[in-house]
N, C-alpha and C positions, 0 to 999 in steps of 0.2 A: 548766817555765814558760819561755818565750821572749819573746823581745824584738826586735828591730832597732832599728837606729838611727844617725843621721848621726858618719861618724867626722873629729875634729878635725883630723888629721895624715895624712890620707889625702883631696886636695882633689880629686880626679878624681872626685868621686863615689861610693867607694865607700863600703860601712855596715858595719856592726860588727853583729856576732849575739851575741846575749849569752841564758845558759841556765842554770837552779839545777835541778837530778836532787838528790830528794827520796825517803828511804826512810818510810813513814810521818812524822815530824815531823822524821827527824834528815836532815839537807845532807849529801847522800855527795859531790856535786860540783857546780861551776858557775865556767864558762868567759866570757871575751870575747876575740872572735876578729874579725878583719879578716874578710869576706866573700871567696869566692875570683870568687862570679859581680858580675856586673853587670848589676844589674836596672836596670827600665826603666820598674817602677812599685812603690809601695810594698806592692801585695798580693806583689809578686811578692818582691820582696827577704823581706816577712815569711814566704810560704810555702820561700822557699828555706832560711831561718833553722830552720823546722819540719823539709826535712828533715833538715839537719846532726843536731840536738837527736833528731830518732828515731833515723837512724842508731846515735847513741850509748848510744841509750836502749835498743834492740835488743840491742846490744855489753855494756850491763850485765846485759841479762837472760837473755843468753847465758853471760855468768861466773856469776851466781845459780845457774841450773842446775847447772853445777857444785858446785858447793856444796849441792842439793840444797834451796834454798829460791828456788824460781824466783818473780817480781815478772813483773806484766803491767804496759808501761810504758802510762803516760797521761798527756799531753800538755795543758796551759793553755795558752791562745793569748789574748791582748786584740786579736789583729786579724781582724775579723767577714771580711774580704776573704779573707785567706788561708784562713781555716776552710774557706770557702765552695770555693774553690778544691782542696781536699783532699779534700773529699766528693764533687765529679763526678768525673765518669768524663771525660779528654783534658783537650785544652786550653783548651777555649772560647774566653773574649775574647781572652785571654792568646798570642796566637800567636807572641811571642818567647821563653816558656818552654822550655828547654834538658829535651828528653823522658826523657834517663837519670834526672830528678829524680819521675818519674813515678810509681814504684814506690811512694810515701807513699798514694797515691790508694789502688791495693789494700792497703794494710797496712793501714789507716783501714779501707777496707770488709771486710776478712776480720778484723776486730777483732784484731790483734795488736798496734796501737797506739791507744789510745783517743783523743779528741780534748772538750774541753770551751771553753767561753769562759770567760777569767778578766778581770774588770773591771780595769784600770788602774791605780787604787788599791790595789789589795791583791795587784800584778803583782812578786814580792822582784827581778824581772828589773830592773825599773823604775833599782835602784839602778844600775845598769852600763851604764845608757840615759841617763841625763838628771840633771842638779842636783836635788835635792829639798834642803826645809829639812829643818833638824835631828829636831823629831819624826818628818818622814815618815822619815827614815834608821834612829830609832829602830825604828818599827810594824814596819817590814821587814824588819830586820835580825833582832827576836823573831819574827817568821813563818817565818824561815829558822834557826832557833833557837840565835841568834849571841846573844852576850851584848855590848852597847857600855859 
């Protein structure tokens, strides 16, 4: 599950990517990271955030193999732009998209990373994006199956 999002200590603009990697129900991991690009629109920062989070997601299902229980990684996204953007083929609107990021396009369409929309609310990313009150910290925190 992925996220972006405006970083407090970083006023140039840059965003923060934030991601929870999920084995069935148990949290194997989940990062928030300074962005290293500079998007120029919010599909773009959220698709650049999608590929960090595959990459890694690859990276895990590459040590599973090893271990002889390989996971296909699958990917929640709450940003309908970026989806959209991962499912064509080039750049489209997007002409300041940096093309090495490109590769998520085929891994998307040769299904070795799945891609789905996850609503906002029920985003455990959500937590490492934005203040939520107390219950919402609750729901999310048992969705990532954190005990508070």
């Amino acid at each position: 599950m992925t996220r972006t999002g405006p970083d407090a200590e970083k006023p140039e603009g840059r965003l923060r990517e934030h991601a929870c990697f999920f084995h069935g129900d148990h949290l194997i991991k989940a990062y928030s990271k300074t962005q290293e690009n500079i998007a120029l629109s919010s599909a773009e920062a959220e698709y650049y955030s999608m590929v960090k989070a595959a990459s890694e997601a690859l990276g895990l299902k590459a040590m599973t193999m090893d271990y002889k229980k390989p996971l296909s990684p699958w990917m929640f996204v709450d940003a309908t732009a970026a989806i959209g953007v991962a499912q064509r083929v080039g750049l489209g609107k997007l002409r300041q998209l940096e093309t090495q990021s490109l590769w998520l396009q085929e891994a998307v369409r040769d299904k070795r990373v799945g891609l789905s929309k996850v609503h906002g609310p029920v985003n455990p990313a959500d937590l490492m994006t934005k203040h939520v009150d107390h219950g919402t910290q609750i729901r999310l925190l048992a969705l990532m199956g954190v005990e508070a």
